[in-house]
N, C-alpha and C positions, 0 to 999 in steps of 0.2 A: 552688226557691232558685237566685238568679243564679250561673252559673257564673265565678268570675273567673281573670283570666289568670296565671302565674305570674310575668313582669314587674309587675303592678300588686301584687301580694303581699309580691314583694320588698321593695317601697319600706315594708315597716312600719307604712303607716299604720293597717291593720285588728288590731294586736297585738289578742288579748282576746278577737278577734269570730269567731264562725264561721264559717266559707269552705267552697267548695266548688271543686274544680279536677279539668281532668281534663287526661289525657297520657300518654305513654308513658316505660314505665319503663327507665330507662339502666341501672341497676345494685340489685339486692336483695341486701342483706347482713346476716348474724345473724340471719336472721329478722327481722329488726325494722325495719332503715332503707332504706328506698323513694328512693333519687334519680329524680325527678319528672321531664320537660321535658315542655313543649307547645309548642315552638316561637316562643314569643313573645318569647324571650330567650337571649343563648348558654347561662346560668345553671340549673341543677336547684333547685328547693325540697324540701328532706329532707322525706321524710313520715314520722313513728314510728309502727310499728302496735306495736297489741296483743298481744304473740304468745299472750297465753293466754285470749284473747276472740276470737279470729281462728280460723274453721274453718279445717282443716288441706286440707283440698281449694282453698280458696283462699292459702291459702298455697304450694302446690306451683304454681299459677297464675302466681304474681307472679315472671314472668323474665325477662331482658331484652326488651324490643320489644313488649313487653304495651302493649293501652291499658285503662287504668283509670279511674275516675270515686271522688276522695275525698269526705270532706266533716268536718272535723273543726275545730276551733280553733289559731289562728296564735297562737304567742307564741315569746318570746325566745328561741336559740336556747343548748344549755349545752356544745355541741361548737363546736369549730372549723372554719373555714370557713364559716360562712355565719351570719347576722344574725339570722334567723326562720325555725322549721321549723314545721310540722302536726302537733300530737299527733291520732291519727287517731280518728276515732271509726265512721266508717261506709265499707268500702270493695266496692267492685264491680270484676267485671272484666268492660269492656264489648268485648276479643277477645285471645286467645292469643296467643302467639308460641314454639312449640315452641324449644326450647333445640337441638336435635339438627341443627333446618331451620335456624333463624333465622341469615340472614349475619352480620350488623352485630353484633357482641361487641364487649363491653368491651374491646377490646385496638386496639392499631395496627394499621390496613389500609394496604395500600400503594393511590395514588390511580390505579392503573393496575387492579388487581381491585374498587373503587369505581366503575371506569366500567362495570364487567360489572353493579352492581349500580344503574345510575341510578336507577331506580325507588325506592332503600330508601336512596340517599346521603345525602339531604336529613336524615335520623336522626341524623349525627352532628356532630358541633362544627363541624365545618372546612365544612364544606357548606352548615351551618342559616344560618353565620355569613358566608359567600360569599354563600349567597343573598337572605339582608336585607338587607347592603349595593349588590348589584343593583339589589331593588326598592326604596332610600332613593336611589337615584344615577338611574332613572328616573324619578321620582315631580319629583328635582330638576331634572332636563331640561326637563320640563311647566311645572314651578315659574317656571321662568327664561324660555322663549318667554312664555309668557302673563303677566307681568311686565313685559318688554319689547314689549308690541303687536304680539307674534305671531301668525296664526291656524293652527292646523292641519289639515295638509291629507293624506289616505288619499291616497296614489299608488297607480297599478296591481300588483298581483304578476304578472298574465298583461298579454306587450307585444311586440309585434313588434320591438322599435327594442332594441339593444346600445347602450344609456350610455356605455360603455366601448372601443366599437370591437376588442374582444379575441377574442371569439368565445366566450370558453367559458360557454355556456349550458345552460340545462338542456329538453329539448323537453316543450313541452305540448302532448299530442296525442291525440284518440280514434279515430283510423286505425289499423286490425287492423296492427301492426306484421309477421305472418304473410305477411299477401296485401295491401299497401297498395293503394291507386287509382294508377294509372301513367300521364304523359302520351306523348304521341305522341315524344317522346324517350326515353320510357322513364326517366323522372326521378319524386319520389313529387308525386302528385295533390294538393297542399294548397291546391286549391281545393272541394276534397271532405271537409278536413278542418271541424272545430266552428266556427271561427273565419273560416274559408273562407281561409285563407293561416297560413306558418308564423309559429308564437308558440313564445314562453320564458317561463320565471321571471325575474323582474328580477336585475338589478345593481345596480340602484342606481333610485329616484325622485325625482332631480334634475331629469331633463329636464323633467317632467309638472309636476313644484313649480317649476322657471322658470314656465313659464305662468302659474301663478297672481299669482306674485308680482311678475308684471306685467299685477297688475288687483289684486290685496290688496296691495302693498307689501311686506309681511314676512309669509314663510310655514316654514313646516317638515315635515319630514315625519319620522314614524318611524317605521319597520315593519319588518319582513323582507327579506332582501336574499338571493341566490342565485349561486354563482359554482362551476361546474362545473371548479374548478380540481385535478388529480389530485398533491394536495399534501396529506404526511400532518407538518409539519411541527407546533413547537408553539404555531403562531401561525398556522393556518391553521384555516377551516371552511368547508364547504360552504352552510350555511346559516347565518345571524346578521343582526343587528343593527343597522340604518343610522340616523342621527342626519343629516337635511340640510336647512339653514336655506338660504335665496335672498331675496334682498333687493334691491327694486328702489331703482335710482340711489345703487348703493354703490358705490365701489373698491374695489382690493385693500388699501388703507392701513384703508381703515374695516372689510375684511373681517377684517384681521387684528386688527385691535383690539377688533372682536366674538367672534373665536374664542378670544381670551386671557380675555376676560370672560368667557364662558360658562362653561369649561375650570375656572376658580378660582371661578366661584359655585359651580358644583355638586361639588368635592371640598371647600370649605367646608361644604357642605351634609353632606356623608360625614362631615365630623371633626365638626361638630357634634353629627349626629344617630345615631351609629354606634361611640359610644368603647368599648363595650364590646367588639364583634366584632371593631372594628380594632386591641384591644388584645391580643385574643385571635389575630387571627391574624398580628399585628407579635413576639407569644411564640413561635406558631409556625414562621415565618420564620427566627426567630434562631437556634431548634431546627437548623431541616434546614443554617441555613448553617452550622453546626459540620460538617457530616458532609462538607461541601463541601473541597477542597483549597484551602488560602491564597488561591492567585492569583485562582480563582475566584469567591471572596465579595467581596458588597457593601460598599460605601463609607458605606453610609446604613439606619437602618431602614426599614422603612414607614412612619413616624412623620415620619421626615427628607424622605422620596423626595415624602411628600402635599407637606409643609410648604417642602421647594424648590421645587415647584411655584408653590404658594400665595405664599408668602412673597419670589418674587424677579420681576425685569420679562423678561419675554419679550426673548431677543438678536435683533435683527434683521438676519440679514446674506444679501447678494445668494449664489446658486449660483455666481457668477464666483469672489467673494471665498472661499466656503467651500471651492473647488477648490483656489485658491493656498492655502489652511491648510493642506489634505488633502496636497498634492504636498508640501508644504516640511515635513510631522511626522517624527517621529523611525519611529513605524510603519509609517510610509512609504517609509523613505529604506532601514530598515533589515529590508525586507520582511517585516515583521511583521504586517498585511492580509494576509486571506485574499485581498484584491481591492485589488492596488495600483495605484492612482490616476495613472495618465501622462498623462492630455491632458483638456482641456475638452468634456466632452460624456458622462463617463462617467456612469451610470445607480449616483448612491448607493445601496449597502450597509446593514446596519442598525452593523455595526460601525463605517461611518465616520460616520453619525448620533451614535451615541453615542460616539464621542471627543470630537466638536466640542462636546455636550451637557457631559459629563463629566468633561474632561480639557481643553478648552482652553476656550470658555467658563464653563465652572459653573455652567450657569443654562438653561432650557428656551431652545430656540433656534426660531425662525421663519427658514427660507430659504425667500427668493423669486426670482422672473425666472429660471425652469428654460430649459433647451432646450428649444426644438419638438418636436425628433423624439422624445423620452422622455415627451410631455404630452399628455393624450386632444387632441380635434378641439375643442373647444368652447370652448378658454380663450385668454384675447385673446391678437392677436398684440401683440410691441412692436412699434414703430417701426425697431429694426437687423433685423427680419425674420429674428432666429436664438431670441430668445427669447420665451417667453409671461407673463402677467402671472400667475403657480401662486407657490402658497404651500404648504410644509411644515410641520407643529409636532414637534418631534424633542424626548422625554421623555428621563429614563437611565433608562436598564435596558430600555426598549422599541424606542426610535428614534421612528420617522414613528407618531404617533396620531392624525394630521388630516391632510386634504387638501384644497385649496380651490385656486376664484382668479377671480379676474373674469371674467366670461365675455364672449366672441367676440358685440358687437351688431352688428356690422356684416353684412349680408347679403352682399355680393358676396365679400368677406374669408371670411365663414365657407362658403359654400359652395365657394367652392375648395380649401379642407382637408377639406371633407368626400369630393369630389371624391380629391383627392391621394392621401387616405387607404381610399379604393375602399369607402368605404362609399353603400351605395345612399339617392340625396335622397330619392328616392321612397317611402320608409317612414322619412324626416325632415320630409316636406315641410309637417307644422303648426309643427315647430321650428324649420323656417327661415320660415316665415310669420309668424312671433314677428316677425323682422326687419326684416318690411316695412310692418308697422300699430305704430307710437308706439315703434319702438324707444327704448331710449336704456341706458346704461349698467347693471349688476348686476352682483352679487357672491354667492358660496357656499363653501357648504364640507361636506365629509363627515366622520363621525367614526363610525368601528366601536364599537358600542358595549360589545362582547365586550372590545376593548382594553381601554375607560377603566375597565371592572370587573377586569381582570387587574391593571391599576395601580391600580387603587384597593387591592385585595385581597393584593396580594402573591404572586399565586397565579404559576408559572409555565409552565403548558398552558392554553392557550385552551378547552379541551376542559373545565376544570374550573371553569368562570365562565360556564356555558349550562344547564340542566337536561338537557335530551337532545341533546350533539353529534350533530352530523351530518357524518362524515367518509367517504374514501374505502375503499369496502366497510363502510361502517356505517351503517345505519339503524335499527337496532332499538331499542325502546319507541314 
């Protein structure tokens, strides 16, 4: 007999007919009433057993975190809360879950001893319901390049070359870290190494997806990304997520006007395809911001936060202009910034992000033409020779969730900032060969994709919008 899922049972349509379902059990009560999940939905289907047709050895069985296999008849349900339960007719238990061992109970966990238990998180509400909006908000990503005559393109995870000009890498290397190979400097041999020179984990597959998209036109890349940065903050991870589109003979006007497209198909996609989980965890939000002090709660539900998204135009204003905001605000004036704003050139905050967002625009905001000196090597220069053609997307409640901007085609332009910036040509020099075979203009942009799930979910740790973070002294699972 077909096994059906508990989301399709839901919907009613088999009232009468006999079903068969399997899952784990959330909660057994009275002996009699089985709350059900298999994950296919936030929702449990009540199962009723028999308790006087039911061996009692199977009965002491059925505890929470049990997986069970039913199979009895769906009809009308005559309790409250829920539409259709399973009068049970035949039940199995296909593995145990001692009550004594078993973490995850029916009770409140806090999401700080859920990260001890990643492995067993995904069991409960908030997690099951975090993580199908994940995978409904990737699935939409795919949805929307290949819609718009994207191709995708695997970028490296092992790469000699820093994206980012930052340094902090992670080393890939099969040299006895013990007794390395040593040159006549006494420096390490990584001409001895696998690769025969040093390599890392990426930071990003920008540079690699230029190439392409200067021979496919429109490419993207998504995959894993790696940033050896010793930040245990809750918006930080060592390992995650990159979303990066590159597009040949775009500007930064057409860049930004792909990146607001993209940004509102796919949390469309979310409210469409995800109301139950986002309803469920837009309850729970509202939950923890009672617990919160006044000052500190939200302006907006989750409901509100997708929907101003969705529902308003991207502000577009230069980083000159967003400074004059910044300096002439009231948090400004009246030192209320952690990080007060005195001259043109400083390196935004996420608090002054979200004033401009929240408090003086009302509406997601794009600032563009950054400084030089705060913008990797690779994004054009302007014409006053102070600033770059970079674009930010500044959410509430987040800040910066995008990062873009047209990139640097000129060769001799761009090799002098590479240069300036003391990064070695010599392990750029396909990158800058880009420049000298059909250059011509392009446009990109990154988006952490661990973000756009934290704002889509309402969740507020990075850590709990990934299946196994990876953070400073943590790797485990």
């Amino acid at each position: 007999m077909k096994t059906e899922s508990i989301k399709e049972l839901l919907t009613g349509e088999k009232v009468l007919q006999e079903v068969k379902v399997k899952g784990w059990i959330r909660t057994f009560r009275s002996n009699r009433f089985i709350a059900l999940n298999d994950g296919s939905t936030i929702h449990n289907i009540q199962c009723v057993v028999d308790f006087e047709n039911t061996e009692e050895e199977i009965l002491k069985q059925l505890n929470t975190g049990a997986a069970i296999s039913v199979t009895g008849t769906l009809v009308e349900s005559q309790g409250k809360g829920q539409s259709v339960e399973i009068q049970v007719k035949e039940l199995k238990v296909l593995g145990i879950a001692n009550p004594e061992e078993y973490p995850i109970q029916p009770k409140k966990h806090s999401l700080e001893f859920l990260r001890e238990k990643a492995h067993l998180r995904v069991r409960t509400s908030t997690f099951s319901a975090v993580m199908r909006v994940r995978s409904a908000l990737s699935f939409a990503v795919h949805e929307y390049f290949n819609k718009n005559g994207f191709y995708y393109v695997n970028t490296p995870v092992i790469t000699g070359s820093d994206a980012e000009g930052a340094g902090e890498m992670f080393r890939v290397s099969t040299l006895d870290p013990k007794n390395p190979p040593l040159t006549e400097e006494n420096e390490i041999n990584y001409k001895e190494d696998f690769f025969g020179k040093e390599t890392n984990l990426t930071v990003s597959g920008q540079l690699e997806a230029e190439t392409y998209a200067m021979g496919l036109g429109k490419v993207y890349t998504f995959g894993p990304t790696f940033r050896a940065e010793n930040s245990n903050t809750s918006r930080h991870l060592a390992e995650f997520w990159m979303i990066e589109p590159e597009v040949a003979f775009l500007d930064l006007d057409g860049n930004m006007d792909l990146a607001e497209d993209f940004i509102k198909y796919v949390i469309k996609y979310a409210l469409d395809n995800c109301k139950d989980d986002l309803e469920f965890l837009e309850n729970r939000l509202l939950q923890e911001e009672k617990t919160k002090p006044q000052a500190e709660r939200s302006d907006m539900t989750l409901t509100e936060k997708l929907h101003f998204v969705l529902d308003n135009n991207f502000k577009r204003v230069s980083y000159t202009e967003a400074i004059d905001i910044l300096k002439n605000s009231k948090p400004n004036k009246k030192k209320k910034f952690n990080y007060i704003i005195e001259e043109w050139g400083a390196d935004l905050q996420s608090e002054h992000e979200r004033f401009l967002v929240e408090k003086h625009f009302k509406a997601p905001v794009i600032l563009f033409d950054y400084p030089a000196k705060i913008k990797a090597f690779y994004m054009r220069q302007n014409d006053d020779n102070k600033t770059v053609r970079a674009m930010d997307i500044l959410f509430p409640g987040i800040g910066e969730i995008v990062g873009g901007s047209q990139r640097e085609e000129r060769y001799d332009v761009l090799l002098d900032k590479v240069k300036a910036m003391g990064i070695d040509e010599k392990e750029l020099w396909w990158y800058l060969e880009l420049r000298k075979f059909g250059t011509a203009q392009h446009s990109g942009f990154g988006l952490g994709f661990e973000r756009l799930v934290l704002f889509a979910t309402g969740m507020t740790n990075i850590r709990d919008v990934i299946p196994f973070p990876r953070t400073p002294q943590n790797a485990e699972f």
